[in-house]
N, C-alpha and C positions, 0 to 999 in steps of 0.2 A: 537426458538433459545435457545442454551443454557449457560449460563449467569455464566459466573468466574469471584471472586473476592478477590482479593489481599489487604495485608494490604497498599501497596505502590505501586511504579513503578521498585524498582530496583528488588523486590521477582518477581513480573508480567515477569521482563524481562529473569530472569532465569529461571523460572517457562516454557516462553514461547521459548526458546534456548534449553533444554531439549527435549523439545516436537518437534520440528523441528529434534536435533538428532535422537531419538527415531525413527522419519519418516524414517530418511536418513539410518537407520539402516535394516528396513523393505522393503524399496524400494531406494538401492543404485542408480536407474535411477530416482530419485524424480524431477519432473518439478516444480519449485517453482516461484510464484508470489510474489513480492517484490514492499514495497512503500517504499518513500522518506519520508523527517519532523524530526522534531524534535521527534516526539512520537516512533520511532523505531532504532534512535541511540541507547540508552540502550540494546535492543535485537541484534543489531548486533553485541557488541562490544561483549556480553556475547557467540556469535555463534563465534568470533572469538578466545576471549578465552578456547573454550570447543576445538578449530579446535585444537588449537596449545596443547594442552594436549593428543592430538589424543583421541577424543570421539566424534567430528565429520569429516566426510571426505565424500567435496564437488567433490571429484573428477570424478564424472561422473553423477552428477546435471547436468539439466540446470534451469536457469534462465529468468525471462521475467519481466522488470518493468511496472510499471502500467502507467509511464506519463514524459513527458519532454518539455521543454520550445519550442515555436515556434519559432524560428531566433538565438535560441544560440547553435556553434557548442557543439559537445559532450566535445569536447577537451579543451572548457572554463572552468574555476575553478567554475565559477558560476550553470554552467550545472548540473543534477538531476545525469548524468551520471559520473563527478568529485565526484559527492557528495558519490556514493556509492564505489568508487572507493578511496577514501578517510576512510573512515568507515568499508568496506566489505570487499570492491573484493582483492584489495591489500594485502589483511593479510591472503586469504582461500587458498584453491588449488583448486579453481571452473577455468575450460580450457578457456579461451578467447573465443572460439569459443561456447562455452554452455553460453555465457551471450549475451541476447538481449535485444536492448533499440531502441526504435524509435527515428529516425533521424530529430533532431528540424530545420536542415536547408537543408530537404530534396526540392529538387525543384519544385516535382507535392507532394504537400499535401495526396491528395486521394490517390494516387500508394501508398503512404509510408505507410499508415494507413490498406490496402489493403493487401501491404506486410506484416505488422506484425501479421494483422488474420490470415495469407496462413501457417507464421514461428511456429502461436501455435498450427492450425491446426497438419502442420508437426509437432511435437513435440511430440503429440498426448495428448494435452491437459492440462490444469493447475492441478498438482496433490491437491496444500496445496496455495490458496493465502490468505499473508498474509496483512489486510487493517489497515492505518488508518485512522480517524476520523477530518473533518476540521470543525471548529467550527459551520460553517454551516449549518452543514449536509452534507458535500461531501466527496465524494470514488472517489481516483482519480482524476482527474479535472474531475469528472460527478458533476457539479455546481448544482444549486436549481434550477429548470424552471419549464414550464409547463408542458414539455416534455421531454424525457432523451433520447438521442443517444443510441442503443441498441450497436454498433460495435465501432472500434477505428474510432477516429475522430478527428478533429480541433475543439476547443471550446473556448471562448471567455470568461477570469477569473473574476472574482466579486472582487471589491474590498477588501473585505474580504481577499479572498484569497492573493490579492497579497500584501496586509498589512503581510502578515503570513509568504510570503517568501522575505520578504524586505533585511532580515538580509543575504540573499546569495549576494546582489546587492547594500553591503555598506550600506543598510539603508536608499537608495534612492529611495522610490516609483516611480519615476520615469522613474527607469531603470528598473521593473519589467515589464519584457514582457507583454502583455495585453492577449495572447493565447496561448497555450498549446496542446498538443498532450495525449489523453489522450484512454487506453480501453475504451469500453463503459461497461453498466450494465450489458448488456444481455452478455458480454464475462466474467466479472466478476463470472457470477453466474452459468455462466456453470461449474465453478472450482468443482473438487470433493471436495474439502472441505476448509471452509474459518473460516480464524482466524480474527474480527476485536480488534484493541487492544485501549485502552484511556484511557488514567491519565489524570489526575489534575482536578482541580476543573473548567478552564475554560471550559472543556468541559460535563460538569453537566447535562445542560439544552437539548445540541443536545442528548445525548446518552437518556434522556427520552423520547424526540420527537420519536428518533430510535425505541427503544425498546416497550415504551405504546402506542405512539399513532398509527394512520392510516398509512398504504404502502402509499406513495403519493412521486410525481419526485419534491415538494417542498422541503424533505428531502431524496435525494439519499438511504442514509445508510440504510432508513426507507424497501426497498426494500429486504435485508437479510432478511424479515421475512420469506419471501417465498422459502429459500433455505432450503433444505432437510438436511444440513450438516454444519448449519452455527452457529459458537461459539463469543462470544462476551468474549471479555478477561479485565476487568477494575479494576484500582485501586479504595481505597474507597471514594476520592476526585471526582472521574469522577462519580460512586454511587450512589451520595449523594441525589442528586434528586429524586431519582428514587420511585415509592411510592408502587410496588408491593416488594419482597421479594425474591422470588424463583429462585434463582440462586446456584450455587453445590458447 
């Protein structure tokens, strides 16, 4: 993998809104892979600033997000889909019909997970996905197990996780879904090329796990090691653990 590192998160972010122009420059059909969190607001807001300067132009992008709540329609403020929609989609000129997101209140589970490997297949594939990091170790809701979902699927969230997205549902653990729709690994890693991104210092410890130690589906992330094209983008808080050096 190869290992960026910034003095902060807001340089990271433009740093990394550049680089997506840059794509979109070379390949105006660019399929892009998009997560939700708190870690890739900064990046979006800076792709929406570069959009509105005209230095990027999403106009014949598509898009595919990585994950969405199970039982919450798209159209809720709470949804992964408000969220990007709030953030992104609202301020680019990306077509309505170029952004796809799996349906959390789809009625057969499996069709809809089904559909959306059929929508990337057609699409012909994720050119640039761009991940982040759950304190965990999770890509996507692909959670810590013994075993990792290779394709999209219905997964069941760790607490962890839904401590992480309390703040979209009032702050009420409670009301955080318990399951999620999420790619799996093996769709993740088929991307021609992946950006994972992490600030701050809460996430220290996983991006070492990531990076030093063993590939193992205890820590999802830990799986980039084995992609032919995969970049790790971190500020120096998220770093700071870290006890090899060689990053560009």
């Amino acid at each position: 993998m190869r290992i960026r590192l910034f003095v902060d998160a807001e340089s990271l972010a433009r740093a990394a809104a550049r680089d997506v122009a840059r794509a979109l420059t070379a390949n105006p059909r660019l399929v892009l892979g998009l997560p939700t969190g708190r870690t890739p607001i900064p990046l979006y807001h800076e792709l929406v600033r570069l959009h509105c300067a005209g230095r990027a132009d999403f106009s014949r992008a598509t898009t595919f997000n990585l994950d969405e709540f199970l039982g919450i329609d798209g159209r809720d403020p709470r949804s992964y889909r408000e969220f990007m929609q709030r953030h992104f989609f609202d301020h680019v000129n990306l077509a309505p019909r170029r952004i796809h997101f799996l349906n959390g209140i789809a009625r057969d589970v499996a069709r809809e997970c089904e559909r959306y490997e059929r929508a990337i297949r057609g699409a012909g594939g994720i050119d640039l996905q761009i991940l982040g990091l759950g304190t965990n170790g999770h890509v996507g809701f692909n959670e810590p197990a013994r075993a990792l979902a290779a394709r999209t699927h219905c997964t069941r969230l760790r607490s962890a996780t839904r401590r992480a997205n309390a703040a979209l549902f009032g702050n009420r653990l409670r009301a955080v879904p318990h399951h999620a729709l999420s790619m799996g690994m093996a769709t993740i890693l088929q991307a021609g090329r992946i950006v994972l991104v992490a600030t701050g210092a809460s996430k220290r410890a996983c991006v070492e796990r990531m990076i030093e130690g063993p590939v193992t589906p205890r820590v999802p992330a830990s799986f980039l090691q084995l992609h032919r094209n995969a970049e790790i983008w971190l500020d120096r808080p998220a770093a700071s653990q870290l006890k090899s050096r060689i990053w560009n």
